[in-house]
MDAnalysis code that builds the backbone (N, CA, C; Angstrom):
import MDAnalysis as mda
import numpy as np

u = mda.Universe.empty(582, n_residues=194, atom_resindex=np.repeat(np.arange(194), 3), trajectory=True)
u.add_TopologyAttr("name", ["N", "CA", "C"] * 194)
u.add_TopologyAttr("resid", np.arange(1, 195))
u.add_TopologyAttr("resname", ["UNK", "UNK", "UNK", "UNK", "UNK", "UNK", "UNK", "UNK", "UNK", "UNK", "UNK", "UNK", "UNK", "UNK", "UNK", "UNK", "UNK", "UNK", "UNK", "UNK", "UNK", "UNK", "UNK", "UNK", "UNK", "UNK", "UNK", "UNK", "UNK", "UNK", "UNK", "UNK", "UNK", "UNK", "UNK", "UNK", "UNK", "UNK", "UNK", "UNK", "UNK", "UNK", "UNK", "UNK", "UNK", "UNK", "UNK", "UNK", "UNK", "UNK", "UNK", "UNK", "UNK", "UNK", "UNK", "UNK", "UNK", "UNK", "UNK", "UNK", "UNK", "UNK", "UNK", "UNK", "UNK", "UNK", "UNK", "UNK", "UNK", "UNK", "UNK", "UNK", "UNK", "UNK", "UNK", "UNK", "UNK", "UNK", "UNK", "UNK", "UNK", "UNK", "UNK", "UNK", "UNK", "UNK", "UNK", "UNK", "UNK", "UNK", "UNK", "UNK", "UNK", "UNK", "UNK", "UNK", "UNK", "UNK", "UNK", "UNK", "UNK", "UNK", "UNK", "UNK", "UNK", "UNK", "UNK", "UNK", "UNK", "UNK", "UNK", "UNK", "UNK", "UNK", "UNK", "UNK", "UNK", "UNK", "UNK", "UNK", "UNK", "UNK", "UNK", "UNK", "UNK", "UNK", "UNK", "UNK", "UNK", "UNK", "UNK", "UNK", "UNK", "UNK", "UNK", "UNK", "UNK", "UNK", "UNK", "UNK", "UNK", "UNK", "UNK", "UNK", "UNK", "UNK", "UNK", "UNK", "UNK", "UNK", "UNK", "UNK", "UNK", "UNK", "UNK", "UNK", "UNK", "UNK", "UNK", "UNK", "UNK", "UNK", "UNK", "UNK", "UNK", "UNK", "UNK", "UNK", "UNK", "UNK", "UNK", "UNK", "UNK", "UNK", "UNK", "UNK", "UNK", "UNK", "UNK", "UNK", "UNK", "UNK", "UNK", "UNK", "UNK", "UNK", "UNK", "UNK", "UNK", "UNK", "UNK", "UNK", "UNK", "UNK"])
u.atoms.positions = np.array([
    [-9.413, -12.978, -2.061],
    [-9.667, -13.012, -3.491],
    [-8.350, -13.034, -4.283],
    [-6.979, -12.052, -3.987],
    [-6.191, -12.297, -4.541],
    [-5.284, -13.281, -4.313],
    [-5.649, -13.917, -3.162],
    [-4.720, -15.484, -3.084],
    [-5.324, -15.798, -4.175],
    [-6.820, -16.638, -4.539],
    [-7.224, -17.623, -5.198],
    [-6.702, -17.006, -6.779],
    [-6.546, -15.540, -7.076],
    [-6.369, -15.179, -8.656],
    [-5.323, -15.837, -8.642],
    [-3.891, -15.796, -7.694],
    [-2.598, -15.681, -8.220],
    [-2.452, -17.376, -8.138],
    [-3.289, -18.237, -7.386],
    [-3.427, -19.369, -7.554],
    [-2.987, -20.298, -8.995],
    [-3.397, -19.249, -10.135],
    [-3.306, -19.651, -11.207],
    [-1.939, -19.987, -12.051],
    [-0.614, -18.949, -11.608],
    [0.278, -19.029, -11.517],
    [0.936, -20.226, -11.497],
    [1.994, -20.866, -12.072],
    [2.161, -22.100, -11.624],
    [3.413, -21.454, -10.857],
    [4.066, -22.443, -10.021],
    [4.681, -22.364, -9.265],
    [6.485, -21.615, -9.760],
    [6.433, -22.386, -10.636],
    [7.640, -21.476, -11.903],
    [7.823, -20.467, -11.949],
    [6.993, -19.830, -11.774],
    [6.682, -18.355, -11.946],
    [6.849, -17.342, -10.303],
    [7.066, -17.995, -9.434],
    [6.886, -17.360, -8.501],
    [8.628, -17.198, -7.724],
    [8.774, -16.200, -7.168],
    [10.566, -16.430, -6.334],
    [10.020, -15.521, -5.151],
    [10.950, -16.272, -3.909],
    [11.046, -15.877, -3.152],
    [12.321, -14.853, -2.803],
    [12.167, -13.715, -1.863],
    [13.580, -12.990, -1.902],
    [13.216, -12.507, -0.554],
    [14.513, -12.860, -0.099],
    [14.197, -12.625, 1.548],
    [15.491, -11.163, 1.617],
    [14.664, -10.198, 2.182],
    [15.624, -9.096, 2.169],
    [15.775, -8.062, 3.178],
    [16.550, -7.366, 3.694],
    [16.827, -6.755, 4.940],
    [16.225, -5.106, 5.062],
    [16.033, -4.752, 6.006],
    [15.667, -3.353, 5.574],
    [16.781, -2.709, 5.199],
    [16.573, -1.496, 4.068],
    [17.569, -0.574, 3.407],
    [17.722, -1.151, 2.155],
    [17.795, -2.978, 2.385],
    [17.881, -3.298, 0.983],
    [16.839, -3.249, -0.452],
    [17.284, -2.600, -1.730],
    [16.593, -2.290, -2.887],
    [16.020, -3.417, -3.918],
    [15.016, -3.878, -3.758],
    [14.359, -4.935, -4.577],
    [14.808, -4.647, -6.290],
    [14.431, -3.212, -6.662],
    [14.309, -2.933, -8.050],
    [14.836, -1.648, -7.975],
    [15.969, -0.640, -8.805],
    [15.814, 0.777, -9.089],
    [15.274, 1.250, -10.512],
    [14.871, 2.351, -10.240],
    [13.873, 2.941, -11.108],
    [15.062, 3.297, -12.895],
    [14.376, 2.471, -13.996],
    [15.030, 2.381, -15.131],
    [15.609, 1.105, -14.838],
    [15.859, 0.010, -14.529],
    [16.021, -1.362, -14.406],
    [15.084, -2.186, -15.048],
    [15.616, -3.201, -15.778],
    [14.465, -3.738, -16.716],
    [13.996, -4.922, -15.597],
    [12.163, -4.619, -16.088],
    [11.401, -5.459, -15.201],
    [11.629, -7.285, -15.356],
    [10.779, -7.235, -13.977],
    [11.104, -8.604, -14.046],
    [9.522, -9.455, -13.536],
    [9.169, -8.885, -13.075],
    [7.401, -8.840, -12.622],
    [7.066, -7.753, -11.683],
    [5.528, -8.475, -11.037],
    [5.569, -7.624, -9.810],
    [5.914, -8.524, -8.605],
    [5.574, -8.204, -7.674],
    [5.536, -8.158, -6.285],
    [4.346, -7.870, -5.592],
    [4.508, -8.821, -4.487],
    [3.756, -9.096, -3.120],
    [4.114, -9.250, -1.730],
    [3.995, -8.000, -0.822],
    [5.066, -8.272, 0.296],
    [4.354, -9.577, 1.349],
    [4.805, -10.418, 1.383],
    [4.867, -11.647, 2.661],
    [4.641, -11.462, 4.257],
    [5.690, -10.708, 4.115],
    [5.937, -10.167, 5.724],
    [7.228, -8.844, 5.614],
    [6.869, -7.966, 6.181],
    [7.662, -6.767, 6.338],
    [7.123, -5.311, 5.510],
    [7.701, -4.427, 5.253],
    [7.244, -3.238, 4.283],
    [8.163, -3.096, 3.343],
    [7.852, -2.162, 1.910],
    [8.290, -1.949, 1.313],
    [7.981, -0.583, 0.816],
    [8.634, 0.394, 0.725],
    [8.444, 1.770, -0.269],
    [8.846, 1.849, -1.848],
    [7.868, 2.470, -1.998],
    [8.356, 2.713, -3.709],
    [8.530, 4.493, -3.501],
    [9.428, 4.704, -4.731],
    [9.921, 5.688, -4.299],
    [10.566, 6.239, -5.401],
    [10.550, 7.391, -5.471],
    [11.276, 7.990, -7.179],
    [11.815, 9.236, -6.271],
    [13.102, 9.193, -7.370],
    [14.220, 10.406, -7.127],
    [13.367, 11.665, -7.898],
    [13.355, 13.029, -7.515],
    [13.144, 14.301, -7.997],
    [14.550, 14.793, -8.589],
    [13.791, 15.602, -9.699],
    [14.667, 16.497, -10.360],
    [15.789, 17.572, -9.275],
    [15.273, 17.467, -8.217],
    [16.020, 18.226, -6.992],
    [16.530, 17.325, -6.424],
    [16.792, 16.082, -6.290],
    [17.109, 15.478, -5.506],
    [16.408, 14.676, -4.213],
    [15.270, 15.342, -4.360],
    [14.491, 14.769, -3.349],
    [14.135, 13.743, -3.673],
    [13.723, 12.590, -2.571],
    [13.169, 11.010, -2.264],
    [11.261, 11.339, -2.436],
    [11.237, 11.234, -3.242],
    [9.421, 11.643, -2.972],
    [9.117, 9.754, -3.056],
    [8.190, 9.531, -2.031],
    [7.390, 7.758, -1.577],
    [6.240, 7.979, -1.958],
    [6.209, 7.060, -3.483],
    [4.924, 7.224, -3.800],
    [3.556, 5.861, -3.651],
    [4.732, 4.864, -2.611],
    [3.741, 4.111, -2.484],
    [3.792, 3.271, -1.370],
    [3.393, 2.910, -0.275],
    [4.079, 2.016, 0.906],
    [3.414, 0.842, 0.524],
    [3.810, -0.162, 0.504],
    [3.209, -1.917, 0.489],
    [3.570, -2.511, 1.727],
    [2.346, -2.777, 2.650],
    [2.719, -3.391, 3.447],
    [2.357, -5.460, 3.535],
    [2.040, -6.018, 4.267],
    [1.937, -7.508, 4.577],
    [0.424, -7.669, 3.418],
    [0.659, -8.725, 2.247],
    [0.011, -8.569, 1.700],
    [-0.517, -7.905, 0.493],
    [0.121, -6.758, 0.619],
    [0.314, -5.715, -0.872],
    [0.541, -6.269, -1.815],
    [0.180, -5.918, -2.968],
    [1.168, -6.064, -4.686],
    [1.918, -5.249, -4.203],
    [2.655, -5.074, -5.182],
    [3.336, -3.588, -5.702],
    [4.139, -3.742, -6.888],
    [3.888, -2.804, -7.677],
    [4.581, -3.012, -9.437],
    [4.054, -3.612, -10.378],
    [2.563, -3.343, -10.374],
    [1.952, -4.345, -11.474],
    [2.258, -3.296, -12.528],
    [2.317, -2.235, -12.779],
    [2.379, -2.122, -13.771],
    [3.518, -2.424, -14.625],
    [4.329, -2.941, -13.854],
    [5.981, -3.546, -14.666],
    [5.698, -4.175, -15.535],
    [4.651, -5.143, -15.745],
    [3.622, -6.263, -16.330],
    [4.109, -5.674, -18.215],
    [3.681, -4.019, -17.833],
    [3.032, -4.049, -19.091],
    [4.241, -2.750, -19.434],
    [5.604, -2.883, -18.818],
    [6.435, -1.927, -18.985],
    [8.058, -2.689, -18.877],
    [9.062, -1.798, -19.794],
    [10.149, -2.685, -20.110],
    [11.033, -2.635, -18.966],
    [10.901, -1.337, -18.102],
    [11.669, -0.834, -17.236],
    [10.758, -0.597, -15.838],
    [11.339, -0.539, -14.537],
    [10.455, -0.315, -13.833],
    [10.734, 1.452, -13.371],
    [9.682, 2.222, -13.243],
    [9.654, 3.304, -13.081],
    [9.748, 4.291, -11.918],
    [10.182, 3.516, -10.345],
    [10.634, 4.284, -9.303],
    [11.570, 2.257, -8.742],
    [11.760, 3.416, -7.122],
    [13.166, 1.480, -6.788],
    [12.147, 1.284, -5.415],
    [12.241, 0.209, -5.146],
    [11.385, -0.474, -4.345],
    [12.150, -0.711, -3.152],
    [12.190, 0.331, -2.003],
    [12.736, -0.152, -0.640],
    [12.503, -0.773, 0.397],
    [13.035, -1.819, 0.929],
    [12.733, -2.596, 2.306],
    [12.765, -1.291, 3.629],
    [11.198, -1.121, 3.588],
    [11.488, -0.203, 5.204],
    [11.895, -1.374, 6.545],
    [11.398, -2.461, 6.254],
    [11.848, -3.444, 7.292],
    [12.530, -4.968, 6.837],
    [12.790, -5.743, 7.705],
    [13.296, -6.962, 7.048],
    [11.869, -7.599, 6.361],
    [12.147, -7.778, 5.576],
    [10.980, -8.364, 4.850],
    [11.286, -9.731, 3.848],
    [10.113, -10.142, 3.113],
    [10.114, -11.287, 2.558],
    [8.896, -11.020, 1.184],
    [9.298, -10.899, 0.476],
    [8.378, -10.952, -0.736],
    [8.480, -12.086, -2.089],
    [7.403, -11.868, -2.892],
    [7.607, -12.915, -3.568],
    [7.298, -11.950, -5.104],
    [7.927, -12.325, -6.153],
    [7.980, -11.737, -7.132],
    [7.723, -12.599, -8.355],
    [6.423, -12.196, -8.766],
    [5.350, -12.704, -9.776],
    [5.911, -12.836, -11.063],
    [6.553, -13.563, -12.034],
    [7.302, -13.746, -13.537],
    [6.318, -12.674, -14.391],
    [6.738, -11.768, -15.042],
    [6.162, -10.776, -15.963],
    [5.603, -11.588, -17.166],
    [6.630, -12.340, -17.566],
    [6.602, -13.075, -19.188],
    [5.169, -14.251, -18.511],
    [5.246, -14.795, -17.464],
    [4.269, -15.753, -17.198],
    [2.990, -15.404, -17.178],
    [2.691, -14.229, -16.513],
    [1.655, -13.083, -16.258],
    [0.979, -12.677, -17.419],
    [2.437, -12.225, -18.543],
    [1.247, -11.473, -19.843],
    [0.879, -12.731, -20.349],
    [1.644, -14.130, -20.778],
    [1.380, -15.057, -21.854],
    [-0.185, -15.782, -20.983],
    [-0.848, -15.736, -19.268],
    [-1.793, -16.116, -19.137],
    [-3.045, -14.932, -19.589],
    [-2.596, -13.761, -19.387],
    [-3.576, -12.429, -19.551],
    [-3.763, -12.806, -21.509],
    [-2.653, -13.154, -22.309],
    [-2.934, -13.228, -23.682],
    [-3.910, -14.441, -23.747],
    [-3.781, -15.292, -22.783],
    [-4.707, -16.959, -23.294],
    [-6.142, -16.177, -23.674],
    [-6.475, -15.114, -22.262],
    [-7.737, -15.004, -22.442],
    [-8.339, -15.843, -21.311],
    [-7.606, -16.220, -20.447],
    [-8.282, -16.967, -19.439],
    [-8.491, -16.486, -18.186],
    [-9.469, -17.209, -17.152],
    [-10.309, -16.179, -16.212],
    [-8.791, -15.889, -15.689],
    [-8.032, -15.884, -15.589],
    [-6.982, -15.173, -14.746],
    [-7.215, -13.803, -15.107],
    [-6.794, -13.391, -16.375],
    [-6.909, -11.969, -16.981],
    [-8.062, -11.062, -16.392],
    [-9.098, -11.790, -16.357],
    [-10.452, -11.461, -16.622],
    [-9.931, -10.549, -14.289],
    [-9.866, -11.641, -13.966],
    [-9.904, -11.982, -12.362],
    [-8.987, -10.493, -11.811],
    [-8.046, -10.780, -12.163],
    [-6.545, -10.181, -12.217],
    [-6.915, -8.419, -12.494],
    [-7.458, -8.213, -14.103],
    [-8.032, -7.040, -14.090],
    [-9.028, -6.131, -13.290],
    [-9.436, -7.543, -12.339],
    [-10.572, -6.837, -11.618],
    [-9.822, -6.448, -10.269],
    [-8.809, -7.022, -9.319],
    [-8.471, -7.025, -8.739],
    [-7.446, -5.591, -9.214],
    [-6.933, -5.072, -10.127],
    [-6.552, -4.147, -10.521],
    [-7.266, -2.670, -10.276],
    [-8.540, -3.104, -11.159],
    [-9.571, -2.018, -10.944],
    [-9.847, -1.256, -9.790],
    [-9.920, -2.294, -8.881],
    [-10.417, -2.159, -7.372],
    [-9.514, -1.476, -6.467],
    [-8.098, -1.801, -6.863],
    [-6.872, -1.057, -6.406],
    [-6.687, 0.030, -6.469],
    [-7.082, 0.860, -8.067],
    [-7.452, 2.069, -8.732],
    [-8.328, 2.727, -7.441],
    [-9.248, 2.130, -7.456],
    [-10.329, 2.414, -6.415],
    [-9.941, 2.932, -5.479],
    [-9.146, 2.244, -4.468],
    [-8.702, 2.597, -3.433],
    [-7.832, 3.406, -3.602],
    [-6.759, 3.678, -4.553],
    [-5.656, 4.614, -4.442],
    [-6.286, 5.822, -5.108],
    [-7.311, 6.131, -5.360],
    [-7.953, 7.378, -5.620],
    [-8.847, 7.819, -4.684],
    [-9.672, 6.821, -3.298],
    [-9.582, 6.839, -2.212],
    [-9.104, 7.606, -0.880],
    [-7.634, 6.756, -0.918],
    [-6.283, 7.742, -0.502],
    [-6.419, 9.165, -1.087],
    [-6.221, 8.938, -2.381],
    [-5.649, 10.635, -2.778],
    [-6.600, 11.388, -2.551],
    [-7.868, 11.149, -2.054],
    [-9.094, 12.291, -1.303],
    [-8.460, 12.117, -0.269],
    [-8.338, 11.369, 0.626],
    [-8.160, 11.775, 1.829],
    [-6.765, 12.639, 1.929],
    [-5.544, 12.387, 1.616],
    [-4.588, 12.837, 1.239],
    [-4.891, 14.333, 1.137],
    [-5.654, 14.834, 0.235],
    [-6.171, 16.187, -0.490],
    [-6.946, 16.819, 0.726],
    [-7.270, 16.205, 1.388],
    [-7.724, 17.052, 3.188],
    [-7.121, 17.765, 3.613],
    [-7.108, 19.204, 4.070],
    [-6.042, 19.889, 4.302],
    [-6.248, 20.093, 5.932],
    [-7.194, 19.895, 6.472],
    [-7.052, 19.922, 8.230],
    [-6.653, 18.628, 8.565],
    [-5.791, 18.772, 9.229],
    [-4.971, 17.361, 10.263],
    [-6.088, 16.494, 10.697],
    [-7.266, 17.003, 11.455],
    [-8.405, 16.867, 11.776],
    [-9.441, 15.710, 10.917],
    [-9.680, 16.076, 10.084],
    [-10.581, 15.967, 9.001],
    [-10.018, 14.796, 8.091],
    [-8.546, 14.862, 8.227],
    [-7.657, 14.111, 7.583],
    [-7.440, 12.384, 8.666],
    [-7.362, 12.616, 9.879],
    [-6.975, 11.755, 10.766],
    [-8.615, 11.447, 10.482],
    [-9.706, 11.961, 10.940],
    [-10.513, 11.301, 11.412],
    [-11.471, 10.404, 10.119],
    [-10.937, 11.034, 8.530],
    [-11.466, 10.027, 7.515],
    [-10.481, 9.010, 7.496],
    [-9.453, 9.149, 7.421],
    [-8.535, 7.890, 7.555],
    [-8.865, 6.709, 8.523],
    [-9.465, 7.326, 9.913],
    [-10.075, 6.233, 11.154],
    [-11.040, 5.517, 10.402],
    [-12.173, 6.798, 9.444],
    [-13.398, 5.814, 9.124],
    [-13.080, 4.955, 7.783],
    [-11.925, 4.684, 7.385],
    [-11.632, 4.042, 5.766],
    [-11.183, 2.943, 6.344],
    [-10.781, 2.895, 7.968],
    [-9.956, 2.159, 8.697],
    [-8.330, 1.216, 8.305],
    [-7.878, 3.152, 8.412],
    [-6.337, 3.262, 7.936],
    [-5.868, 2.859, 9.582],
    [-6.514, 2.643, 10.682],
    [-5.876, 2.687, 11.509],
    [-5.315, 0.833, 12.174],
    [-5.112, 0.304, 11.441],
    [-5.135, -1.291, 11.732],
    [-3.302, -1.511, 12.266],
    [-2.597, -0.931, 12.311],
    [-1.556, -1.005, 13.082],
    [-1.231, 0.400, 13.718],
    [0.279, 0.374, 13.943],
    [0.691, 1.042, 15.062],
    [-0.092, 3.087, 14.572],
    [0.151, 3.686, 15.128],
    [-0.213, 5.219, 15.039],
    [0.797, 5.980, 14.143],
    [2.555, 5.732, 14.461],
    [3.136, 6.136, 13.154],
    [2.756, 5.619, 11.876],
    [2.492, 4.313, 12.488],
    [1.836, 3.807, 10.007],
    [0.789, 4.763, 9.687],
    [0.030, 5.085, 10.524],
    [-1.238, 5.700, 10.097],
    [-0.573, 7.441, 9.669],
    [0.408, 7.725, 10.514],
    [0.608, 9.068, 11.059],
    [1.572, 9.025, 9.127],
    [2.822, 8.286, 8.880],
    [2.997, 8.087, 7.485],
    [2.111, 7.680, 6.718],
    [1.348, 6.994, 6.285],
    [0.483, 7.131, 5.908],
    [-0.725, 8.257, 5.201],
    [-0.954, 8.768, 5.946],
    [-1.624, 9.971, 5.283],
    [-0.662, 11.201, 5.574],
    [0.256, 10.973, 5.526],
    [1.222, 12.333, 5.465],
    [1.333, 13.800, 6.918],
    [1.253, 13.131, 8.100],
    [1.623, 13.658, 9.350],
    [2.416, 13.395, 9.998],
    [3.065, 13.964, 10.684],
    [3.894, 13.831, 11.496],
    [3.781, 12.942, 13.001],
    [4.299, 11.838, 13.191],
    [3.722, 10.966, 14.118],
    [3.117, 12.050, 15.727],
    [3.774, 13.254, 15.946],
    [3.303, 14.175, 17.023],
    [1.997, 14.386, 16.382],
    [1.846, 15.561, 15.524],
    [0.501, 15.674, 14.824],
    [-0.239, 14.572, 14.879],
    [-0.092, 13.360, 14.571],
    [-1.333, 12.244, 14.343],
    [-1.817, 11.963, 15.943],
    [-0.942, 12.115, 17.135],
    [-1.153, 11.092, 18.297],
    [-1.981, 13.147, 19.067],
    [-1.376, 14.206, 18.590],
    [-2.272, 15.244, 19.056],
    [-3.633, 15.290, 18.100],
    [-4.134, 14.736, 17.163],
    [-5.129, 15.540, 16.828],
    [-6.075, 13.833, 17.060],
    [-5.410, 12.705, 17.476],
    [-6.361, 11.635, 17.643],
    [-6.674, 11.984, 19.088],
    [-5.905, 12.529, 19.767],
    [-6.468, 12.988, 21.108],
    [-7.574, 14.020, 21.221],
    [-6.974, 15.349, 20.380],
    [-8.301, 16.210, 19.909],
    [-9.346, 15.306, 19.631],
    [-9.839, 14.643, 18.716],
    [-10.689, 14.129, 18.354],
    [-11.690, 12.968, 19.437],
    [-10.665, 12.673, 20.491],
    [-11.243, 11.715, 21.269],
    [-11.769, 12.277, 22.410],
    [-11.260, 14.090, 22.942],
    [-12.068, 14.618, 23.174],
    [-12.807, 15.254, 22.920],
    [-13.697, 15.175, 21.614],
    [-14.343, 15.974, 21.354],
    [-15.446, 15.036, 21.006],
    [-14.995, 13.741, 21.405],
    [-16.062, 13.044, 21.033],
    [-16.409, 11.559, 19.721],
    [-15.378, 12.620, 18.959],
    [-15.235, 11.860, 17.564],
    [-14.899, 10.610, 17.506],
    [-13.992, 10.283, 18.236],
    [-13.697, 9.418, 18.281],
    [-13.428, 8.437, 19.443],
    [-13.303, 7.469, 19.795],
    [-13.074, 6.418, 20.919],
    [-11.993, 5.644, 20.621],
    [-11.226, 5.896, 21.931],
    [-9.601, 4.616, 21.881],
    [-10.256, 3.481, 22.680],
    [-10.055, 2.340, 21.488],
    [-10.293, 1.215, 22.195],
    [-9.005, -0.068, 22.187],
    [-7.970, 0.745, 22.480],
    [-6.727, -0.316, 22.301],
    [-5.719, 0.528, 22.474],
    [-4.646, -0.202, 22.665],
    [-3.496, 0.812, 22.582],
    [-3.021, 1.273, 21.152],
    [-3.411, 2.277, 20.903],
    [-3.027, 2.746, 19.280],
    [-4.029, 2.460, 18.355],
    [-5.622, 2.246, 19.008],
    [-6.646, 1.952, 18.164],
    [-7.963, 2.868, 18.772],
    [-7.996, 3.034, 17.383],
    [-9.510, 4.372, 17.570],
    [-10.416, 3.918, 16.634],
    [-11.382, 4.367, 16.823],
    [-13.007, 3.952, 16.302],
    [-13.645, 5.319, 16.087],
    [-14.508, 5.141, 15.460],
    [-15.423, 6.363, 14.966],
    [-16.873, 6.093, 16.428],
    [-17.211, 7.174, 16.553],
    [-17.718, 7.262, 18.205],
    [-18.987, 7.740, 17.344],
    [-20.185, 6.142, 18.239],
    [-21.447, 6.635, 17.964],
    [-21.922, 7.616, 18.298],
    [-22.744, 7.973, 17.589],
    [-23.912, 9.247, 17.610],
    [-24.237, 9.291, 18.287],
    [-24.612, 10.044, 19.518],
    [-25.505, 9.767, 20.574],
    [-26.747, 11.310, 20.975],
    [-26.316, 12.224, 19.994],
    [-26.795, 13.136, 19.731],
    [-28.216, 13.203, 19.063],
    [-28.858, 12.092, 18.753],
    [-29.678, 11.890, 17.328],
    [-29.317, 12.705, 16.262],
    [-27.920, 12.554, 15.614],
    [-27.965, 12.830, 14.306],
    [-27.372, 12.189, 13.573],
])
């Protein structure tokens, strides 16, 4: 669905930036320039704390946006890191609002594809808000956070790659769950009648 929205885009509007891991797409207070869509590789978003700390408030992986809200902001508000070599493409801001002002199905399309994002990242933040490792790993299996390796999943919902690979084992003996791959688990039918 969001290929065919961004379809609308003309080609002008679109850049490619091929970039290494470590390297910084955007830092936070830098005036925007659009958003972003990672191609191939990952990207973190990420804001500095008043302490100094790196708090990651967002991973984009193959496929992701990331930074729509730059759209509708002068500056962008955390810096966007290459966790791997990656390749993204970065959407023209000025091109973006002047189709959202026409009033044409882009806007209409675009907002919905927004909405839905909302959706999911409030999603996350339940599961996130799980406080057993347990309970936490095994809703993440059923949202099916588990589509690559066991550390994405294990970052991902905020464990420690030991913790994620001990409590998917807990879980697989206990039933909950079934490994059907290397680094892939399934939610394990009922066989209990319930």
């Amino acid at each position: 669905m969001l290929d065919e929205i961004l379809t609308a885009l003309p080609k002008s509007a679109l850049k490619t930036i091929t970039a290494k891991r470590g390297d910084t797409l955007f830092r936070q207070g830098q005036r925007t320039h659009g958003f972003f869509r990672v191609k191939s590789g990952g990207v973190t978003l990420q804001r500095m704390t008043e302490t100094g700390d790196v708090l990651v408030i967002h991973r984009a992986t193959e496929g992701d946006c990331f930074a729509e809200a730059s759209i509708f902001s002068d500056a962008y508000h955390c810096e966007a890191v290459c966790v791997s070599d990656s390749e993204v493409t970065c959407y023209d801001r000025g091109t973006v609002l002047d189709l959202m002002r026409a009033g044409s199905d882009f806007s209409i399309r675009f907002s919905q594809h927004l909405a839905t994002q909302v959706q999911r990242y409030r999603a996350h933040s339940e599961i996130l808000a799980i406080r057993s490792a347990k309970h936490r790993v095994l809703a993440a299996v059923q949202a099916g956070y588990n589509q690559g390796a066991v550390t994405e999943l294990a970052g991902r919902i905020n464990l420690t790659r030991e913790a994620c690979y001990r409590t998917l084992t807990d879980l697989c003996t206990e039933g909950k769950l079934q490994r059907v791959g290397r680094g892939k688990y399934v939610v394990s039918e009922r066989t209990d009648g319930s």
